[in-house]
Each structure stands twice: as structure tokens, then as C-alpha cells.
Legacy VTK file of the C-alpha trace (Angstrom):
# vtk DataFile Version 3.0
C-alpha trace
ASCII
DATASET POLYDATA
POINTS 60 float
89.107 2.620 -32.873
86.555 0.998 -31.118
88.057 1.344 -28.103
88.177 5.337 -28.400
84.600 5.083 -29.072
83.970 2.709 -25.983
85.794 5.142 -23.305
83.996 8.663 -25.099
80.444 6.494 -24.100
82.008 5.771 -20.658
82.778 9.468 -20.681
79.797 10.379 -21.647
77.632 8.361 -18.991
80.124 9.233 -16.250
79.518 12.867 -16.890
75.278 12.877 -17.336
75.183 10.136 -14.333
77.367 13.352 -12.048
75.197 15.860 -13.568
72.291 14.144 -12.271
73.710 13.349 -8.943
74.124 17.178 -8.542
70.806 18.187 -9.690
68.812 15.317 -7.641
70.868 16.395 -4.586
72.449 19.905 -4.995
75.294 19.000 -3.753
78.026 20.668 -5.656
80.845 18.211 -4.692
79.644 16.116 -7.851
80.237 19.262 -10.020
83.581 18.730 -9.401
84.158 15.204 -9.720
82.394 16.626 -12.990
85.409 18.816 -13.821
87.718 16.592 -12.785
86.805 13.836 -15.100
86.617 15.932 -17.883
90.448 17.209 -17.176
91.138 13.833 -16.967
90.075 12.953 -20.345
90.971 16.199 -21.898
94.692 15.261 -20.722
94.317 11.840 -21.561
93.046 12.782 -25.059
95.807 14.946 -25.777
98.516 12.112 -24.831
96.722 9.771 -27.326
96.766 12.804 -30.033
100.192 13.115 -29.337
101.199 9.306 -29.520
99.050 9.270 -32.660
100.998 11.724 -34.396
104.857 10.834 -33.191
103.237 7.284 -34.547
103.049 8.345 -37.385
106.340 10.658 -37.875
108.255 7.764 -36.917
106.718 4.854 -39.502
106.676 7.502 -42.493
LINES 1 61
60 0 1 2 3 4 5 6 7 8 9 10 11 12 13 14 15 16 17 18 19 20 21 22 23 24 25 26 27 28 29 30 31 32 33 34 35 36 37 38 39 40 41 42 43 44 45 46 47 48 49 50 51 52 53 54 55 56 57 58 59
């Protein structure tokens, strides 16, 4: 568990660290290293759901 919470930090400072890239230098290529990190860990996020809950379909 505390790696979940470890990577949503990492997330987290990835995301306001590209946010202020992009407003300190208005170049928009950063919002979409912005969007593509947060597909990244949307997809990511639903694997590890998924995992979660076959997990626990099989050991019931």
C-alpha cells in the first residue's frame, strides 16, 4: 500500500513540476507531456484495479 501511495506523490509532483514548466515558459509541449502522464497512470491504475480484483476472485 505504501507503494500506491509513493507513485500517486510521484504523480503528483510530476504533474505540478509540468504545470509549472508550462506556465514559466508557455510552451505548450509540457501540457502534453502533462496529458500523457496522466493517461499513463489512468491506464496503469486501471491494470492494478483489475489485478486487484481477479486477485481476489481467484483466492475466495
Amino acid at each position: 500500500m505504501i507503494v500506491l501511495r509513493l507513485l500517486i506523490v510521484a504523480l503528483v509532483v510530476a504533474v505540478v513540476a509540468l504545470g509549472l514548466a508550462w506556465l514559466f515558459t508557455g510552451n505548450r509541449k509540457y501540457l502534453g507531456y502533462i496529458g500523457r502522464v496522466l493517461r499513463f497512470a489512468l491506464v496503469v491504475g486501471l491494470i492494478s484495479a483489475l489485478l486487484f480484483v481477479v486477485e481476489r476472485v481467484v483466492l475466495r
